[in-house]
C-alpha positions, 0 to 999 in steps of 0.5 A, spaced: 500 500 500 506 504 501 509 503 494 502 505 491 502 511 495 509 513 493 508 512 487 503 516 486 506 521 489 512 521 485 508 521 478 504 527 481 511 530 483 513 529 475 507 531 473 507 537 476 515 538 475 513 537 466 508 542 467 511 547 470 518 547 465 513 547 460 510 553 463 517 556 463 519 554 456 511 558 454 513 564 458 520 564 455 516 564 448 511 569 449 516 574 452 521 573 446 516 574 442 513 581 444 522 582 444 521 583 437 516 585 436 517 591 441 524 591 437 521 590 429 517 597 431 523 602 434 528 598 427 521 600 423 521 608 426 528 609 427 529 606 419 524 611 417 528 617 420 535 616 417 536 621 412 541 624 408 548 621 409 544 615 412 540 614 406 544 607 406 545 605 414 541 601 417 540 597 424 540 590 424 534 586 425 534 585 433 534 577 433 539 577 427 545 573 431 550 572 426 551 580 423 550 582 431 556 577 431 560 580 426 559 587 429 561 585 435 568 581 432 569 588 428 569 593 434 576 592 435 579 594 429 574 600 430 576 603 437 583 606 438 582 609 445 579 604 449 577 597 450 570 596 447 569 590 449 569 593 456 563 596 454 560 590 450 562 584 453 557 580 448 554 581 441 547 581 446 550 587 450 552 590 444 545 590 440 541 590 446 544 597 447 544 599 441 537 598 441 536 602 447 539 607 445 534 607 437 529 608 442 530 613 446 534 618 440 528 618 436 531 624 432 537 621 431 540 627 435 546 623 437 547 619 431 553 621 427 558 617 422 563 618 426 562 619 434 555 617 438 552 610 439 550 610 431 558 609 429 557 603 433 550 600 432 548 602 425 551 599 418 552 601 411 549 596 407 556 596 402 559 593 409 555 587 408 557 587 401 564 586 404 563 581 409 560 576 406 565 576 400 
């Protein structure tokens, strides 16, 4: 009668083990999907908002891991006056400034070619062009 009693017990235990993992995994999917969502919006607006000497930039899509990546292995050749990976320690910590700061700048007031957090955030679609080849 004892095992039985176990038993059932462990079998709700896993049951409920399952359930709540999977619940896990579903709000983990639910909140990466507003992510991009909520990103794919502040890359549209901030996109729209390029003019001028931007006309051929653009911020990377947010779930876009491999130019993150690229974009990040590529600070270094860019910085000369201090360690950017200090700043970005991971391609995430890059992109996810980056993209803080497309929000928060909605003019572009601090985005310029050669200083500001555009310099670090937003690529010349020539760029790609070149890293692939």
């Amino acid at each position: 009668m004892n095992k039985k009693l176990i038993l059932s017990l462990l079998g709700g235990g896993v049951t409920s083990l399952i359930a709540s993992f999977t619940g896990l995994t579903l709000n983990d999917n639910i909140s990466y999907k507003k992510k991009t969502s909520r990103f794919k919006k502040v890359n549209e607006t901030f996109s729209k908002s390029l003019t001028g000497q931007f006309e051929n930039y653009y911020l990377p899509s947010w779930d876009n891991d491999a130019i993150w990546k690229r974009m990040h292995d590529f600070l270094r050749d860019r910085w000369t006056h201090s360690n950017p990976y200090e700043k970005y320690p991971t391609f995430q910590s890059l992109r996810d400034y980056c993209y803080e700061m497309a929000e928060k700048d909605k003019n572009n007031g601090d985005c310029n070619g050669t200083w500001g957090w555009c310099d670090d955030c937003i690529r010349d679609r020539s760029w790609d062009n070149r890293v692939t080849q």
